[in-house]
C-alpha positions, 0 to 999 in steps of 0.5 A, a space after each residue: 727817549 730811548 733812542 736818545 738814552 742809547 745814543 747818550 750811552 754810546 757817545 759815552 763809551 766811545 772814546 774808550 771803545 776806540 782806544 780798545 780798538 788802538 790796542 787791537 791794531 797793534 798785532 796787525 801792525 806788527 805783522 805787517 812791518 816785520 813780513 815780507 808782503 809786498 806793500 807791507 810796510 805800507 800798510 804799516 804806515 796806514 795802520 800807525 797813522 789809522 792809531 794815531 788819529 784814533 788817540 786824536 779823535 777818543 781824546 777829542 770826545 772825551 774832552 768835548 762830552 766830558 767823558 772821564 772814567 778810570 778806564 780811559 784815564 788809565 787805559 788811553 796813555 797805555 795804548 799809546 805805549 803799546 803802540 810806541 813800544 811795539 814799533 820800537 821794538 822792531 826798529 831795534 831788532 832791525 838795528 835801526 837804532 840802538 837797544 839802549 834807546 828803547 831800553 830808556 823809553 820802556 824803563 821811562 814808561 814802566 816808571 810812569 805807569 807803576 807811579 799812576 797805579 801807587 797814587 790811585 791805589 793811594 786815593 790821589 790823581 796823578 799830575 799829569 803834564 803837557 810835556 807828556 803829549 809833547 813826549 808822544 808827539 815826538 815818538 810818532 813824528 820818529 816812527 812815521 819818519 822810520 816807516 817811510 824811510 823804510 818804504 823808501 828802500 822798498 821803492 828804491 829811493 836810494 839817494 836818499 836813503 843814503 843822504 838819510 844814513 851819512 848824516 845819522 839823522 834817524 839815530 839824531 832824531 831818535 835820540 833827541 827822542 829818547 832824551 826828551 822821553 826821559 826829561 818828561 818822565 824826570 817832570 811827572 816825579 818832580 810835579 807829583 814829588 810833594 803827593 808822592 812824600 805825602 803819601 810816604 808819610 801816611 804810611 
């Protein structure tokens, strides 16, 4: 029976323990796409793809134990954003793709969150909407397309990369990207627009 409670207690702080250690990533993550290591950007690559299957697997559990808690709810989307931003940030300071980019994708996100924060601190839930997955889909599928070109130019596949550079495609992709981050922002305060009013005119 206690081996049974533990077990119990365990499935039940798992996904937040692994979103936790999706935080914890990040810095190495960073460290190693900026350094000059030999494989690092490799090693970039395998540690984005270790924290983008870890936000699959938390999500999975929670769903399937149905394991919701205020912590996870809140905590689950900002890890991803920690994640996403750091990667951005660094794309940027390689002038991969403009400043104004991250700059929408950062300001979309602090919107969000802030919104999230003023509705639980007003006793509602926050609509949440599927074009928000979709949203995070696309900024990953950007990012591990960035990382491999940039293992590409450590492994020397020139052709490419110069295919790659004379049709923009990363700063097309990016920007489709980045469009799509702030139309599912536009969606959140749409869907939540009438929780939002209401809450307004309580106070």
């Amino acid at each position: 029976m206690l081996l049974k409670t533990e077990l119990s207690l365990m499935i039940k702080f798992l996904p937040n323990i692994i979103t936790v250690f999706r935080i914890i990533l990040v810095p190495f993550f960073v460290y190693f796409l900026i350094s000059d290591i030999y494989h690092g950007k490799l090693i970039a690559l395998s540690i984005f793809t270790i924290a983008t299957l870890s936000d699959m697997i938390d999500g999975k559990l929670a769903r399937k134990y149905n394991i919701i808690t205020k912590f996870g709810t809140f905590m689950d989307p900002l890890a991803d954003k920690i994640l996403v931003v750091s990667a951005l940030f660094v794309f940027v300071f390689f002038k991969i793709f403009p400043l104004w980019m991250l700059v929408v994708i950062v300001v979309r996100d602090f919107l969000i969150t802030s919104l999230r924060i003023f509705m639980e601190n007003n006793g509602k839930m926050m609509q949440t909407s599927n074009l928000g997955k979709l949203k995070t889909a696309a900024q990953f599928i950007s990012i591990n397309f960035i990382l491999l070109c940039l293992i590409f130019i450590n492994y020397d596949f020139s052709e490419l990369i110069t295919f790659i550079n004379d049709y923009s495609i990363i700063y097309i992709l990016m920007f489709m990207t980045t469009v799509f981050t702030a139309i599912t922002g536009l969606d959140y305060f749409i869907k939540n627009h009438k929780m939002i009013k209401l809450i307004i005119l309580k106070k």
